[in-house]
C-alpha positions as CSV (number, residue, x, y, z in Angstrom):
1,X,44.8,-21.1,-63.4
2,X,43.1,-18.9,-60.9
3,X,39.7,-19.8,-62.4
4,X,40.6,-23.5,-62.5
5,X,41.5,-23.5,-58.5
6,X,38.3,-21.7,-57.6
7,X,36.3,-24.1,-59.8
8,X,38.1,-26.7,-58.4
9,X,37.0,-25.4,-54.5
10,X,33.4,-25.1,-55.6
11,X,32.8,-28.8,-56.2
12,X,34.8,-30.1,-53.1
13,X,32.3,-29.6,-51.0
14,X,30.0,-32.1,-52.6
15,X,32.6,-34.6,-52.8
16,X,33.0,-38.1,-51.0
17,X,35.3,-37.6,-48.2
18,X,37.8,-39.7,-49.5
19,X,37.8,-38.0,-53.0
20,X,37.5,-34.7,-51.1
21,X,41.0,-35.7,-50.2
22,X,41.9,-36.9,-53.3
23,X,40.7,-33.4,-54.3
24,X,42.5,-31.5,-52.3
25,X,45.8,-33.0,-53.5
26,X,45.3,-32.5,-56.7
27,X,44.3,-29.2,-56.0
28,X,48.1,-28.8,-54.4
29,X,49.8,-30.5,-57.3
30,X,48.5,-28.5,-59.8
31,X,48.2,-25.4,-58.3
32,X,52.2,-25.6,-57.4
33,X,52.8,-26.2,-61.1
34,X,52.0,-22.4,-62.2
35,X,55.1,-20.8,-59.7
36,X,57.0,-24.0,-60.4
37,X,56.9,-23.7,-63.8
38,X,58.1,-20.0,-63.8
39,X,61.2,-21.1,-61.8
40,X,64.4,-22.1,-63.2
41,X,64.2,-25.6,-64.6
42,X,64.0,-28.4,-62.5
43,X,64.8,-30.9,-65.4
44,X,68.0,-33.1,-66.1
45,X,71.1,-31.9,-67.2
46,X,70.5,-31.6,-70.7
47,X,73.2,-29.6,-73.3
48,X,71.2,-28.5,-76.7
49,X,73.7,-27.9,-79.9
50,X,75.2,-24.0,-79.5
51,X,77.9,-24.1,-82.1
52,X,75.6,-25.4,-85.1
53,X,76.7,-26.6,-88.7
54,X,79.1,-26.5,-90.0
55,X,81.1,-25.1,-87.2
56,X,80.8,-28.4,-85.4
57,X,81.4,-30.5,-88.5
58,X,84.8,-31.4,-87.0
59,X,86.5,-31.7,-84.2
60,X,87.8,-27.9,-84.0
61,X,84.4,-26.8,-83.9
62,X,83.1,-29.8,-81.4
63,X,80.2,-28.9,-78.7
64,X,80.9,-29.1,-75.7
65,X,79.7,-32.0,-74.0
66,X,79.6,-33.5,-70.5
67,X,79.4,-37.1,-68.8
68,X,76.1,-37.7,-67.5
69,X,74.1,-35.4,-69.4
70,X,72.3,-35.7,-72.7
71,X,73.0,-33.6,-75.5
72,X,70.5,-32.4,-78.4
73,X,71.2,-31.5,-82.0
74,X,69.7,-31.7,-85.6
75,X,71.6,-34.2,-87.8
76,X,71.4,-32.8,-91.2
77,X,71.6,-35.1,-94.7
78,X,75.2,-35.6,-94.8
79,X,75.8,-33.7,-91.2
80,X,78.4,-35.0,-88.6
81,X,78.0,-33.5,-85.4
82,X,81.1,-33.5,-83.0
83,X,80.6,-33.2,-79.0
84,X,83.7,-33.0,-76.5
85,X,83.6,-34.6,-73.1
86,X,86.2,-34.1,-70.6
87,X,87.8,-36.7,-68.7
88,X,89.5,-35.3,-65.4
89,X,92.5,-37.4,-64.2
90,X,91.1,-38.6,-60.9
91,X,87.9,-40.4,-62.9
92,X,90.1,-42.9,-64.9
93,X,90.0,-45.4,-65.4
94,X,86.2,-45.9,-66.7
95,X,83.8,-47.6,-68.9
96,X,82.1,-44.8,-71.1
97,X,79.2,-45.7,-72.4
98,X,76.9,-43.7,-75.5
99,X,74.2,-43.8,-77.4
100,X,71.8,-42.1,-80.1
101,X,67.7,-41.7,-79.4
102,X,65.5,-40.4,-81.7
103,X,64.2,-36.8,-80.4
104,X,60.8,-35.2,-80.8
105,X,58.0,-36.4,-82.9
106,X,57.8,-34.3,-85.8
107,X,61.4,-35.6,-86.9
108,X,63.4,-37.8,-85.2
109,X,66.3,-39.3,-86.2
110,X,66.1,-43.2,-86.7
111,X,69.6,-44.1,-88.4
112,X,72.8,-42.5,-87.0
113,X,76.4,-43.7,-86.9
114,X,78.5,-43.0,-83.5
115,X,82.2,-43.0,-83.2
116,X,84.5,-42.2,-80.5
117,X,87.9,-40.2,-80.6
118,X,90.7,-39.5,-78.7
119,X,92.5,-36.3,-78.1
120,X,94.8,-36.8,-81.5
121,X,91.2,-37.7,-83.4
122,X,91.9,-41.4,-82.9
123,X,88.9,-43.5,-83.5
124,X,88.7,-45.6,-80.5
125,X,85.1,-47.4,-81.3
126,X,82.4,-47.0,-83.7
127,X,78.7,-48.5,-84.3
128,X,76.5,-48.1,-86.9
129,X,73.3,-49.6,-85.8
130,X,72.9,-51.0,-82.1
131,X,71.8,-55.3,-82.5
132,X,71.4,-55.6,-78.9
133,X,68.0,-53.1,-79.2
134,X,67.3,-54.0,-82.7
135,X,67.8,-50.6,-84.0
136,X,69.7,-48.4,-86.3
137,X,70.5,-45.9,-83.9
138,X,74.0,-46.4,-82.2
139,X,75.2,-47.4,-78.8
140,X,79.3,-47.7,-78.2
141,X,80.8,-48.6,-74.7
142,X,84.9,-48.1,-74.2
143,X,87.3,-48.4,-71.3
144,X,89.4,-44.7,-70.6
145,X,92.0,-45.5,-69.1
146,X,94.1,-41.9,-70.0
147,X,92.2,-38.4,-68.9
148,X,92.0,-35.8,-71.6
149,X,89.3,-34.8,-74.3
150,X,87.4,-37.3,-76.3
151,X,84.8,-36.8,-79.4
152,X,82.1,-38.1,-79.6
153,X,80.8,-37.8,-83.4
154,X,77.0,-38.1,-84.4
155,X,77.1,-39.0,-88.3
156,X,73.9,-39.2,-90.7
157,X,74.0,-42.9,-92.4
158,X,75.8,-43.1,-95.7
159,X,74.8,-39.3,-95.9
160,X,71.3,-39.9,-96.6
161,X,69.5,-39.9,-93.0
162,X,68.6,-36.5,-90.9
163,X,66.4,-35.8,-88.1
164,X,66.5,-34.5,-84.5
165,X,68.6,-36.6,-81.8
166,X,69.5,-36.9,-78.6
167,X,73.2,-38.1,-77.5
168,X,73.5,-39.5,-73.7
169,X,77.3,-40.0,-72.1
170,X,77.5,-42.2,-69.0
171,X,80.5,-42.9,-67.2
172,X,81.2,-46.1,-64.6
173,X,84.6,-47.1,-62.3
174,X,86.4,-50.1,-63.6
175,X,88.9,-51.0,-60.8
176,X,92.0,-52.5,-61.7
177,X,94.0,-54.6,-59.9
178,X,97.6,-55.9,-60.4
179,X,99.8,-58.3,-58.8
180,X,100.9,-56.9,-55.0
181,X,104.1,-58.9,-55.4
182,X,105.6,-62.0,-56.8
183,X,105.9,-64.9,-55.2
184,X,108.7,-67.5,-56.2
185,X,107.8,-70.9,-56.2
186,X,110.5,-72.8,-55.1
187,X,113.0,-73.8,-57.8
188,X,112.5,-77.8,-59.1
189,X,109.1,-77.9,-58.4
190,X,107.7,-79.2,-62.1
191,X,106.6,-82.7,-62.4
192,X,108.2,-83.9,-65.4
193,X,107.2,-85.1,-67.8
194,X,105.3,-81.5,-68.9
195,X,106.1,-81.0,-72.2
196,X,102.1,-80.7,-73.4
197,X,98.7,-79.3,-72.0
198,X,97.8,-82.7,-71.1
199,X,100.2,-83.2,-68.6
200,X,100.8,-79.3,-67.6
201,X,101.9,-78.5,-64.3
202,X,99.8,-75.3,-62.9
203,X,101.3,-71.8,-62.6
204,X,99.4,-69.0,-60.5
205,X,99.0,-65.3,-61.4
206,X,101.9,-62.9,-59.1
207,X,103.8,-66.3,-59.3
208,X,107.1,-67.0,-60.6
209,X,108.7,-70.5,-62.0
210,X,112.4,-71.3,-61.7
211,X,113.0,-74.6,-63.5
212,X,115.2,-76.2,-66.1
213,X,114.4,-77.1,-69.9
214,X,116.1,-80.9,-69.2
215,X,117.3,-82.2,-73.1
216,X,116.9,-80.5,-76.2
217,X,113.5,-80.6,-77.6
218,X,112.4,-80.1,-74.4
219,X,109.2,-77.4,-73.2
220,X,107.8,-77.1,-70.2
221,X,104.0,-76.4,-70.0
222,X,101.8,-74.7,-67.1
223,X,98.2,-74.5,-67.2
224,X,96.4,-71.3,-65.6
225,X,93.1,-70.3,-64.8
226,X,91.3,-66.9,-65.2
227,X,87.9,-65.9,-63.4
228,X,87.2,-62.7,-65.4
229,X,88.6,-60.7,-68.2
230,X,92.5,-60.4,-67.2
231,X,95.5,-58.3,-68.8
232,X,98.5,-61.3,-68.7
233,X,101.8,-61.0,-69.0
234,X,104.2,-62.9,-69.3
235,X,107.8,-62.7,-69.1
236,X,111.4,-64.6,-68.9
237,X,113.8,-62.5,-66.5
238,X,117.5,-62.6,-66.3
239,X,118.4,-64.3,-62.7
240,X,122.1,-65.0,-61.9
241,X,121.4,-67.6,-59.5
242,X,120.2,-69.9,-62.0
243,X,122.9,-71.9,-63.6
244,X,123.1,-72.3,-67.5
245,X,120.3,-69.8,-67.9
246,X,119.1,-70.2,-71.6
247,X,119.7,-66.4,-73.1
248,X,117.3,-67.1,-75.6
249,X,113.8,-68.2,-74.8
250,X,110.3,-68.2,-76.9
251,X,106.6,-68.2,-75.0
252,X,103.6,-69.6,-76.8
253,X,100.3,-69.4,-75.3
254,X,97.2,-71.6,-75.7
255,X,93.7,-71.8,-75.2
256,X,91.8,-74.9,-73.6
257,X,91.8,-77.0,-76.2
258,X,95.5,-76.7,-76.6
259,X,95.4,-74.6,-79.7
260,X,97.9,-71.8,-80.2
261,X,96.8,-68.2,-79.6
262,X,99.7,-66.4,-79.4
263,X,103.6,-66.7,-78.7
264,X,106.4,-64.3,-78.2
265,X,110.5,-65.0,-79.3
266,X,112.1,-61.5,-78.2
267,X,109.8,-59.2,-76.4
268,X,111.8,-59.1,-73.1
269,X,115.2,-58.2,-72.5
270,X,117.5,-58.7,-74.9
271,X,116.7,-62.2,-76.6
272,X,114.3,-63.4,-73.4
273,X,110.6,-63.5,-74.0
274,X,107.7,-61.2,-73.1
275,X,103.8,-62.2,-73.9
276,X,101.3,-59.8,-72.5
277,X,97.8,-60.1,-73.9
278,X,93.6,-59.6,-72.3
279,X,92.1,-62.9,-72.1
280,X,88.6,-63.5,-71.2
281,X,87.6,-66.0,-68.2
282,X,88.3,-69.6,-68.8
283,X,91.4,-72.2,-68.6
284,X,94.8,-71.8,-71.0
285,X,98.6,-73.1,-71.2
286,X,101.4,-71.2,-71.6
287,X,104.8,-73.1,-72.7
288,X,108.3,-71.7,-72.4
289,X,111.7,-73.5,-74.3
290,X,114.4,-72.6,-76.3
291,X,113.8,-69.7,-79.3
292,X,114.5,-73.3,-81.3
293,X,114.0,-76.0,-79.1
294,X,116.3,-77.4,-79.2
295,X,118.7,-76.1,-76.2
296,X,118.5,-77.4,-72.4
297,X,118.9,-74.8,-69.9
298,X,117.6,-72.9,-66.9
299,X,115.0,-70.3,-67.1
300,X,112.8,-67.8,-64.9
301,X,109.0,-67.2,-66.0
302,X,107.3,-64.3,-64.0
303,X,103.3,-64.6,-64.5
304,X,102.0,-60.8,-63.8
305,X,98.7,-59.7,-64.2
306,X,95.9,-56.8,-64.5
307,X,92.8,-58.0,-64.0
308,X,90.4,-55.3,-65.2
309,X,87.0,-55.5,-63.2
310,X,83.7,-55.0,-64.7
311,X,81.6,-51.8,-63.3
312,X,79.6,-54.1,-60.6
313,X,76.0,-54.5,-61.2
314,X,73.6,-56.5,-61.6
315,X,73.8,-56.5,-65.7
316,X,69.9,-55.7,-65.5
317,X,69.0,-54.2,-68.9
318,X,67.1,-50.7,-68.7
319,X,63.1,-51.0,-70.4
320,X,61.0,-48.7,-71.2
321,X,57.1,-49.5,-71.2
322,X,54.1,-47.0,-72.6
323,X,50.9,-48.3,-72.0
324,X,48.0,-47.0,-73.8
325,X,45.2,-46.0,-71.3
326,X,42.7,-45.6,-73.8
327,X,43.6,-48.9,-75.9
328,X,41.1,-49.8,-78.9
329,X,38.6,-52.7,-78.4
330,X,36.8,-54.9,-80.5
331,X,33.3,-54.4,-81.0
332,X,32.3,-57.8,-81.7
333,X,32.5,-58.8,-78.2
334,X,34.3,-62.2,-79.6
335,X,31.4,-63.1,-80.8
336,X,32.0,-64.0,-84.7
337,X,29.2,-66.2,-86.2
338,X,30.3,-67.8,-89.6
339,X,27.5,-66.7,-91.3
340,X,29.4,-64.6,-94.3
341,X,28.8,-65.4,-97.8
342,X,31.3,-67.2,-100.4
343,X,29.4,-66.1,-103.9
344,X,30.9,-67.7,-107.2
345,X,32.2,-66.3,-109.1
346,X,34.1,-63.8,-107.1
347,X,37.6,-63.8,-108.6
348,X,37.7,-59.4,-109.9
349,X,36.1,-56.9,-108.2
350,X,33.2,-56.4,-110.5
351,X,32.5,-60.2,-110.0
352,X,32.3,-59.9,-106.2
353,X,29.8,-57.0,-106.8
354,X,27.6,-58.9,-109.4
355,X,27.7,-61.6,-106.8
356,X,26.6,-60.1,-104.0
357,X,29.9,-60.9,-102.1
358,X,29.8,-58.8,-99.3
359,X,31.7,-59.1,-95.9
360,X,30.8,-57.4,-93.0
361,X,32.4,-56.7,-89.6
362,X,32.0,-59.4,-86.9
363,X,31.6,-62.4,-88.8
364,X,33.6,-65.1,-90.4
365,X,33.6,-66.2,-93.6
366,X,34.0,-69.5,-95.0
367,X,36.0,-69.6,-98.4
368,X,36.9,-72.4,-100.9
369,X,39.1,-72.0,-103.5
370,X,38.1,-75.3,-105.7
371,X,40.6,-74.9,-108.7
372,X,44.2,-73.8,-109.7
373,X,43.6,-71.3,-112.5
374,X,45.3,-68.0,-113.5
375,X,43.0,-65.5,-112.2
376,X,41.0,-67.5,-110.2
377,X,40.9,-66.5,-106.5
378,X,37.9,-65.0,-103.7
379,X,37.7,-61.7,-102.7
380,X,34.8,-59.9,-100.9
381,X,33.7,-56.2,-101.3
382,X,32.7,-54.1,-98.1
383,X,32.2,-50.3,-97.4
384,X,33.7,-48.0,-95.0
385,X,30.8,-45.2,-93.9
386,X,33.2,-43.1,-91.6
387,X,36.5,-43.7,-90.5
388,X,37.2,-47.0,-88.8
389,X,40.2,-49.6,-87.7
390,X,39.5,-52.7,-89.3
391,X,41.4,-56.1,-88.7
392,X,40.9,-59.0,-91.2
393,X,42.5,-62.0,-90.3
394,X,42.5,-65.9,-91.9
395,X,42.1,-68.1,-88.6
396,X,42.8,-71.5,-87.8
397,X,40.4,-74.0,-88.2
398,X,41.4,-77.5,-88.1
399,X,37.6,-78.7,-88.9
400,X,37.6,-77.0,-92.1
401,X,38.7,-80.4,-95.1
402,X,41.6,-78.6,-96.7
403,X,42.1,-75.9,-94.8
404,X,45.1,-73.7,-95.8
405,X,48.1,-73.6,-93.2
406,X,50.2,-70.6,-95.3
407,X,47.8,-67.9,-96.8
408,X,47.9,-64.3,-98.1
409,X,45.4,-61.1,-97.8
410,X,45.5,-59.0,-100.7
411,X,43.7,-55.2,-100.1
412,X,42.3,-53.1,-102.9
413,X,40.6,-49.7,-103.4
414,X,37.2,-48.9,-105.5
415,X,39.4,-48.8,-108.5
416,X,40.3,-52.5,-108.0
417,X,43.8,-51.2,-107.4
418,X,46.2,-52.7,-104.9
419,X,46.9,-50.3,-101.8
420,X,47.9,-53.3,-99.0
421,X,48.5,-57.0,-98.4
422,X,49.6,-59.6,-95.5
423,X,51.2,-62.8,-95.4
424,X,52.4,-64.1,-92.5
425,X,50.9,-61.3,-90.0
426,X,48.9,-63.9,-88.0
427,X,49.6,-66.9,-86.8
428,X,52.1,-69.1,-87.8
429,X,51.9,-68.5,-91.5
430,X,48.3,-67.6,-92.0
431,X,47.5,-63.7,-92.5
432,X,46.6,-60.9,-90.6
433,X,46.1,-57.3,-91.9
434,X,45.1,-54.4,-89.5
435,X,44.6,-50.6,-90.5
436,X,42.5,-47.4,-90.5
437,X,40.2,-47.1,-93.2
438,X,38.6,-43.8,-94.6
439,X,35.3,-43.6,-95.9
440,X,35.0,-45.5,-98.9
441,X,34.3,-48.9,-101.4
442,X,37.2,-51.7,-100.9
443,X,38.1,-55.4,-101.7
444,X,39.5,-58.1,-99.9
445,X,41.0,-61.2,-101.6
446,X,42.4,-64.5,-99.8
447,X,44.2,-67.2,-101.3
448,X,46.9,-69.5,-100.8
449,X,50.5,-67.3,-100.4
450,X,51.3,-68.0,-103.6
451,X,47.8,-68.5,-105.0
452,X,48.4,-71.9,-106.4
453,X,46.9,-74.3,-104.5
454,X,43.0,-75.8,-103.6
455,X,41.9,-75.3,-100.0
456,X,39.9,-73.6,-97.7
457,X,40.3,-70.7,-94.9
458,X,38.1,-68.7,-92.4
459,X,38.1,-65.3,-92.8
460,X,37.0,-63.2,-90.0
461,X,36.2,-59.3,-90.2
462,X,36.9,-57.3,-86.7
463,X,36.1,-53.9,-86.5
464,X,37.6,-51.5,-83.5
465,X,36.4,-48.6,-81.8
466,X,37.8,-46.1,-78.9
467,X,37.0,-45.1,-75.9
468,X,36.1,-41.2,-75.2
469,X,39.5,-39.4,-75.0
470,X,40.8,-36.9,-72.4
471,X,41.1,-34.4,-75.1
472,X,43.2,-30.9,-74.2
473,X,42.9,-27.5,-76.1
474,X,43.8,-28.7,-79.7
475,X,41.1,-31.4,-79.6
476,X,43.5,-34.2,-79.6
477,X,44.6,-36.7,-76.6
478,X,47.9,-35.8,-75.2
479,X,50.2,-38.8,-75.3
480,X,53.8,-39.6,-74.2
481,X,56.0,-41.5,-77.0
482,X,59.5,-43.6,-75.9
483,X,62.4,-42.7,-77.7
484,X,63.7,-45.4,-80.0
485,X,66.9,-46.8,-78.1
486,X,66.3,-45.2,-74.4
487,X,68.7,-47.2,-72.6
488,X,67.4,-46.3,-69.1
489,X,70.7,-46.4,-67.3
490,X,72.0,-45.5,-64.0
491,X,73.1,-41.6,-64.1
492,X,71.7,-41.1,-67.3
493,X,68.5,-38.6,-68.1
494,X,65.6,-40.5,-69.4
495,X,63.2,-38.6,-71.7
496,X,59.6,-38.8,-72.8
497,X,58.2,-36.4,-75.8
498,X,54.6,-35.4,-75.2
499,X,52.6,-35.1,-78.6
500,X,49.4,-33.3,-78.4
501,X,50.3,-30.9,-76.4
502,X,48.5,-27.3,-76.7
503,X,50.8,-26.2,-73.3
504,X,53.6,-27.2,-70.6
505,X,52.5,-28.6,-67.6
506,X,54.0,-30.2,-64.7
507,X,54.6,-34.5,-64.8
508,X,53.4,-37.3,-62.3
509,X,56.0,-39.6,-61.0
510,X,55.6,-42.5,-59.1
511,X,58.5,-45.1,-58.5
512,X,59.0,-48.7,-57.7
513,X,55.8,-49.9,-59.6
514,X,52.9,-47.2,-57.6
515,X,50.9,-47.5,-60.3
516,X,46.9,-47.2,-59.7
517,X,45.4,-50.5,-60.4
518,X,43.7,-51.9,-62.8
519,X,42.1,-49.2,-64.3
520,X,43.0,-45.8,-62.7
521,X,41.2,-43.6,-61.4
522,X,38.5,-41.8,-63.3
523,X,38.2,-38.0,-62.4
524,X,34.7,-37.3,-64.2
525,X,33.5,-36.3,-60.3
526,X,35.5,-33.2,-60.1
527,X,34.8,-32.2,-63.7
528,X,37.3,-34.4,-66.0
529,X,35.8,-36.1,-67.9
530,X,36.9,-39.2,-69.6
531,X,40.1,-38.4,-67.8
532,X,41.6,-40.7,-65.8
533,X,44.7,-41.1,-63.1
534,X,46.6,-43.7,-63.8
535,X,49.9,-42.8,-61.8
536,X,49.6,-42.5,-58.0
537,X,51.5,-39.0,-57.7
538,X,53.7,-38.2,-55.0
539,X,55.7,-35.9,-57.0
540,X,54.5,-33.4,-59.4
541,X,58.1,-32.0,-61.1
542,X,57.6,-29.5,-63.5
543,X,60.9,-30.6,-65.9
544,X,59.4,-30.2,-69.2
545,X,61.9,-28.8,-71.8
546,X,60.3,-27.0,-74.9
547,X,61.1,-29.0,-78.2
548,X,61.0,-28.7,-81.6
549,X,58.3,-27.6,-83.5
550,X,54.9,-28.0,-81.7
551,X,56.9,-30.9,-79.4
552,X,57.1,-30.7,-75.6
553,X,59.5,-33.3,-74.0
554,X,60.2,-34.3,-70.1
555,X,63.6,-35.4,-69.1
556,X,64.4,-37.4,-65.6
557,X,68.0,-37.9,-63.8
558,X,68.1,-41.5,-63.0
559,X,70.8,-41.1,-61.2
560,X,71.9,-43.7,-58.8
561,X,68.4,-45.5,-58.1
562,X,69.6,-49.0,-57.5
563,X,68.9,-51.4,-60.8
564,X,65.8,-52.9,-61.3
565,X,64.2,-49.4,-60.1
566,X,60.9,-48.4,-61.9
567,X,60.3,-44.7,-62.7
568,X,56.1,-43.9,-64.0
569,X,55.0,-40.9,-65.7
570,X,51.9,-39.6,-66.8
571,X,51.7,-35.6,-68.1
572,X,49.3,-33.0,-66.5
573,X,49.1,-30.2,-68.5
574,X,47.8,-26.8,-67.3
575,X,45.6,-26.0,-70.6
576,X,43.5,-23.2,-70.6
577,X,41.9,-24.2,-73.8
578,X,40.7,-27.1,-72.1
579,X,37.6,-25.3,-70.6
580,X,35.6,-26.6,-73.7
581,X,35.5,-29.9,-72.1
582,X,36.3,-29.5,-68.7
583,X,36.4,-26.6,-66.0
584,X,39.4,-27.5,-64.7
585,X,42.2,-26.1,-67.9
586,X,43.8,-29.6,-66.7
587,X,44.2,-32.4,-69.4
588,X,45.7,-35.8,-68.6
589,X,47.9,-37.5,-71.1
590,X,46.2,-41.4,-72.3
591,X,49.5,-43.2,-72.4
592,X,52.1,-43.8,-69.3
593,X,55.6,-44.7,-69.5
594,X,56.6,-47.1,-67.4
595,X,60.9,-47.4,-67.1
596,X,63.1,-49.9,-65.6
597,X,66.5,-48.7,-64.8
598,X,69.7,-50.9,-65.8
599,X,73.1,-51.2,-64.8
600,X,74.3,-53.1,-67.9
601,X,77.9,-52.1,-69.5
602,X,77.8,-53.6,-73.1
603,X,81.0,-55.4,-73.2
């Protein structure tokens, strides 16, 4: 590093004033990073698996776990992992929330199931595969409303599923609310008749209604309305002012379009009624009478609630963004002439060779299949000289008489065996097949998808190529890869793993979208080459936790930034076996990641 910041002081001098400066921060950054990275760990709260199989197999041997941190262990075939969190009396009630991520890159875990547990081993919730994030990793969210000890257990899929994962526990307040009082509405104030929800008189919640059941047969109905999810409940009381008081009473409850949900005979005292139930938002009836019926008579009906509050927010669902900095591009320059052949016979392999049927990159090809005949198709032979990314794909052409609108690309190798194929890859239902090639003879065929109709198609040939990479001490660019089912929420950790990685550096952060436009900043002036700076770094936070195998990864405490927030990241890694491209031992990672913070609560 010593070498690097005198290297880095040589060229300065020669250097634009305003990359000078530029130069000199950098300089800072990355000098800071070698006594920064020999301090204690600056990273998230993070709790790695200490107890190990089987120990923590079950819930005697769980790990212990805490809310707001994230929690790594290795999910064997057929492994459960159990984690204890602690719930202290004065944080209840709350709305914990959990979920799996796939750690690491050499083997991350991609199907878990997560259950929840009380103290007594309870299960409380469970979720296999999360449909929210379209994944088969698992995300549960359950009101506490009791402190104690919960489990949290981290299961392998049907017993068939392993790899490494990460566990994250957030907590938020739900307030809860009940009635201050009851107020009695003075007895006799039903309109009658209001003996169904169409002609329901109203109750209110923290109300109470003294009236009287008039015949036999009769019911009195009250409609109510609710504004959020609400605990009701519902109750006949014993009052000695009321004369003839029915000592047996029934409650039914129903939603707005007056069908029955629920109804309660004896749940109060003695033979009166007692209906307490959660109801989401909206507009119900609740009817009170005789057990039977069929009895006139006074009554009392008490309408309590516990309105249970959602965590406030914004609902704004946490993203997480990587953008390639070196993306491939085409080399055709969208330029594809349609100048490729369409030699018959060219149904086999060994015809489109005898026919001189080749297909090369940048061009389109037009093909007609003329007849419906077992065997009868086109396909096109081309060669590979050194490794390449090749996309073929059938476009639209609404010119072409016939043209196909549903098609099918079939791929083979020199043996005329099949090794790929595409149907409805492109758009609408025509095809699209992309992939790396190595060196080597192949075949393409079209057709119709089922290869039993006439028509005709356009087959273009793209070929890709990349840019020069910021390549570090192994050769390779350094990139940052998303975990599968990062939910980016307030006071959780978000975590990057950094593939390519021949050492630990330090991480750029920028927040609220700093971003260098369009195209970074290229550092080939003060001897990077082909290394560019992408995030405008105000903060150089040397958090990077070693990971498994040859893995580095970087965790971040979101914390409370406000929903909506945007975190960037780019790695700079302090690599001394960089010095074969650059004389700087720094290498710049060729992806970002870009995450939006959320405040959602999954109910």
């Amino acid at each position: 590093m010593r070498r690097s910041a005198r290297a880095f002081f040589s060229q300065a001098n020669n250097l634009p004033a305003s990359l000078r400066r530029f130069d000199q921060m950098l300089k800072q950054l990355l000098s800071s990073a070698v006594t920064l990275l020999a301090a204690t760990s600056l990273c998230a709260q993070n709790l790695p698996e200490t107890n190990g199989d089987p120990t923590n197999d079950t819930i005697g041997g769980a790990e212990i776990g805490a809310l707001g941190a994230q929690h790594y262990g290795y999910m064997a075939v057929g492994d459960s992992d159990f984690w204890a969190v602690t719930i202290g009396a004065g944080s209840v009630p709350l709305q914990l929330t959990a979920w799996t991520s796939g750690r690491g890159t050499s083997n991350p875990a991609d199907d878990t199931i997560l259950t929840l547990y009380d103290a007594g081993g309870l299960a409380l919730a469970s979720n296999d595969d999360f449909a929210a994030g379209n994944t088969l990793l698992s995300t549960i969210s359950y009101g506490i409303s009791a402190p104690g000890t919960y489990y949290l257990e981290v299961e392998s899929w049907l017993g068939v599923t392993d790899g490494d994962y990460a566990l994250d526990v957030v907590a938020a307040p739900i307030a809860v609310q009940n009635c201050p009082g009851i107020a009695p509405i003075p007895p006799g104030s039903e309109s009658e008749p209001n003996n169904t929800c169409s002609n329901a008189g109203v109750i209110a919640p923290c109300t109470s209604r003294t009236e009287n059941l008039q015949t036999a047969g009769d019911s009195d109905f009250y409609c109510f309305v609710l504004g959020a999810s609400t605990t009701v409940d519902f109750e006949t009381v014993l009052d000695s002012a009321i004369a003839n008081q029915r000592p047996d009473t029934k409650l039914w409850l129903y939603n707005s379009a007056c069908t029955e949900i629920d109804n309660d005979d004896d749940g109060g005292a003695g033979l009166l009624s007692r209906l307490a139930t959660t109801l989401t938002a909206g507009t119900y009836y609740i009817g009170v009478s005789d057990w039977q019926r069929s009895a006139p008579g006074g009554y009392r009906l008490v309408f309590n609630t516990q309105t249970v509050l959602i965590p406030s927010g914004t609902g704004t669902a946490g993203d997480t963004t990587v953008v390639d900095l070196k993306p491939k591009s085409s080399i055709c320059a969208g330029t594809f002439p349609a100048t490729g052949v369409d030699n018959e016979p060219n149904s086999t392999p060994a015809e489109a060779q005898s026919s001189g049927n080749f297909i090369v990159p940048c061009t389109d090809t037009i093909g007609t299949i003329g007849m419906v005949a077992s065997g009868v198709t086109d396909m096109w032979c081309f060669t590979v000289a050194s490794t390449s990314d090749i996309i073929f794909e059938v476009v639209l052409d609404s010119v072409l008489p016939g043209a196909y609108t549903d098609t099918k690309l079939w791929l083979y190798d020199s043996q005329g065996l099949e090794i790929d194929n595409d149907d409805d890859g492109g758009a609408g239902l025509l095809s699209r097949l992309e992939r790396t090639y190595a060196p080597g003879n192949y075949y393409i065929e079209c057709h119709d998808w089922q290869r039993a109709q006439t028509g005709t198609f356009r087959l273009r040939m793209d070929q890709l190529s990349s840019p020069p990479k910021c390549l570090g001490g192994l050769g390779t660019s350094v990139k940052l890869v998303a975990r599968e089912n990062e939910l980016v929420q307030q006071n959780s950790n978000v975590t990057v793993d950094i593939s390519g990685a021949a050492a630990p550096g330090v991480m750029f952060l920028s927040f609220g979208g700093a971003v260098i436009p369009p195209l970074g900043l290229d550092l080939t002036i003060i001897g990077m080459p082909n290394c560019s700076l992408y995030v405008n770094p105000p903060v150089a936070n040397p958090a990077y936790i070693p990971g498994n195998g040859a893995d580095y990864e970087y965790s971040y405490p979101v914390g409370g930034l406000p929903a909506g927030s945007q975190i960037n990241v780019q790695a700079a890694l302090i690599d001394g076996g960089a010095a074969i491209y650059r004389p700087l031992f720094v290498t710049l990672s060729d992806t970002t990641v870009s995450w939006t913070v959320g405040d959602q609560t999954f109910h």
